[in-house]
C-alpha positions as CSV (number, residue, x, y, z in Angstrom):
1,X,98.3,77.3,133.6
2,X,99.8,80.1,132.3
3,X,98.4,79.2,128.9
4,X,95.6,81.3,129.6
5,X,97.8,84.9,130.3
6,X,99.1,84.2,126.8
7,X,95.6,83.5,125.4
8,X,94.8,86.7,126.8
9,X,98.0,88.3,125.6
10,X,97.5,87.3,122.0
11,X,93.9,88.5,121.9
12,X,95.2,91.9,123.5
13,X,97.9,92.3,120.6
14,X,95.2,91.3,117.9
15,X,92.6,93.7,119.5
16,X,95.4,96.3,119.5
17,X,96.0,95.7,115.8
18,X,92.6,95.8,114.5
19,X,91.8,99.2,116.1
20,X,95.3,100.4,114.7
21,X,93.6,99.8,111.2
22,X,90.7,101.2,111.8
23,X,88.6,99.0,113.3
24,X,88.9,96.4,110.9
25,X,87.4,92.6,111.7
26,X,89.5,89.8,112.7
27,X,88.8,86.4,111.6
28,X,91.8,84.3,112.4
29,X,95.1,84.7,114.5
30,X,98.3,82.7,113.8
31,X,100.8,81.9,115.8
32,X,104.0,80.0,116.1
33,X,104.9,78.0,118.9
34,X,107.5,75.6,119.2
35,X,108.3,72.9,121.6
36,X,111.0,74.8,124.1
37,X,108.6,77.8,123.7
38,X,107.2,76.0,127.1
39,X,104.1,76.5,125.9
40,X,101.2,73.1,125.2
41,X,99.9,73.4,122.1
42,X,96.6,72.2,123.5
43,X,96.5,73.9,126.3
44,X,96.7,77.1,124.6
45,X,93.8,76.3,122.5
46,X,91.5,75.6,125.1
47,X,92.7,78.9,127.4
48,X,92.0,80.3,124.2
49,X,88.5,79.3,124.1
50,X,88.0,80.9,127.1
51,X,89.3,84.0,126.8
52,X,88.4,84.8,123.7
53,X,84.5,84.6,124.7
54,X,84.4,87.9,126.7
55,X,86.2,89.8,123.7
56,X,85.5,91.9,120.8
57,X,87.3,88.7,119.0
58,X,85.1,86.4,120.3
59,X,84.3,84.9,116.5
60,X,88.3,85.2,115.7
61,X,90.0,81.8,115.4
62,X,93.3,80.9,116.8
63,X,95.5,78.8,114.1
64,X,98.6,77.5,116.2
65,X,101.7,76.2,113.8
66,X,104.0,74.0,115.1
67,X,107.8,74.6,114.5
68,X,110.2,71.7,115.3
69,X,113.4,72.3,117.3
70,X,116.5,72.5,114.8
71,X,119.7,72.6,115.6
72,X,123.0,73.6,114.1
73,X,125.7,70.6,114.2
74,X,129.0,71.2,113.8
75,X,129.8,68.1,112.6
76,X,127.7,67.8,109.7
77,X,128.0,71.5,109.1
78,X,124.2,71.8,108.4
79,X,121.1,72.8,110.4
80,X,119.4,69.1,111.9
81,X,116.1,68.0,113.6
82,X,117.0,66.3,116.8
83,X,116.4,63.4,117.8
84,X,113.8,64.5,120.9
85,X,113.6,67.7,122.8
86,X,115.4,66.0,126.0
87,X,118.2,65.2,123.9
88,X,119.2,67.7,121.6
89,X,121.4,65.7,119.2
90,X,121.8,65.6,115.5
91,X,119.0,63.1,113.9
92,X,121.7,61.9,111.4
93,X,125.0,61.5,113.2
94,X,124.0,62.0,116.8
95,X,126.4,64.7,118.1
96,X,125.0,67.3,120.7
97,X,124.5,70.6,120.2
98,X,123.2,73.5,122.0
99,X,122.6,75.7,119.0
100,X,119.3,75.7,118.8
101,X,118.4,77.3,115.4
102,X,114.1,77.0,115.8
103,X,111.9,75.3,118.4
104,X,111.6,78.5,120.7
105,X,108.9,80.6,118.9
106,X,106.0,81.7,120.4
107,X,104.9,84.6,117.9
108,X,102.4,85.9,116.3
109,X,102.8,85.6,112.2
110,X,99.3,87.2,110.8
111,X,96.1,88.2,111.3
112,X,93.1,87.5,109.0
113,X,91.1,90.4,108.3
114,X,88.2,91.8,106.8
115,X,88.5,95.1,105.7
């Protein structure tokens, strides 16, 4: 599971951040993850639980946003949902594509803090 080493990794980062300002409380990580990211969303969550109870963020709360896989098609000339992660094809006309414009994220976007 290695859900847990990026539990840990996030926690790290927002530990690393908060001293940076000063010391300043952490209420709430966010993070971006999306479906080729090879990360489970649930998964995460709970090896988040768990490591976050040894840590100086052990209040903090980890708010995971999902971002769909996108694709560009040539075809339509547009950026497109597909129509399932094994089969990355335009939703509306069905061509292939290997441009994959989102759906790989596994970032962190903000921290909530009290300062």
């Amino acid at each position: 599971m290695h859900e847990l080493s990026i539990a840990l990794a996030i926690l790290d980062a927002a530990a690393e951040e908060a001293e940076r300002r000063g010391g300043v409380l952490v209420d709430a990580i966010h993070v971006r993850v999306g479906p080729l990211s090879g990360v489970v969303k649930e998964a995460l969550l709970s090896a988040y639980e768990l490591a976050r109870e040894p840590s100086p963020l052990a209040a903090c709360q980890l708010v995971v946003e999902e971002v769909p896989v996108v694709v560009y098609c040539d075809c339509c000339a547009m950026e497109r949902p597909v129509e399932s992660i094994q089969s990355l094809r335009c939703l509306y006309c069905g061509s292939p594509s290997a441009k994959v414009v989102s759906g790989r994220e596994l970032e962190i976007t903000a921290l909530e803090i009290q300062e």
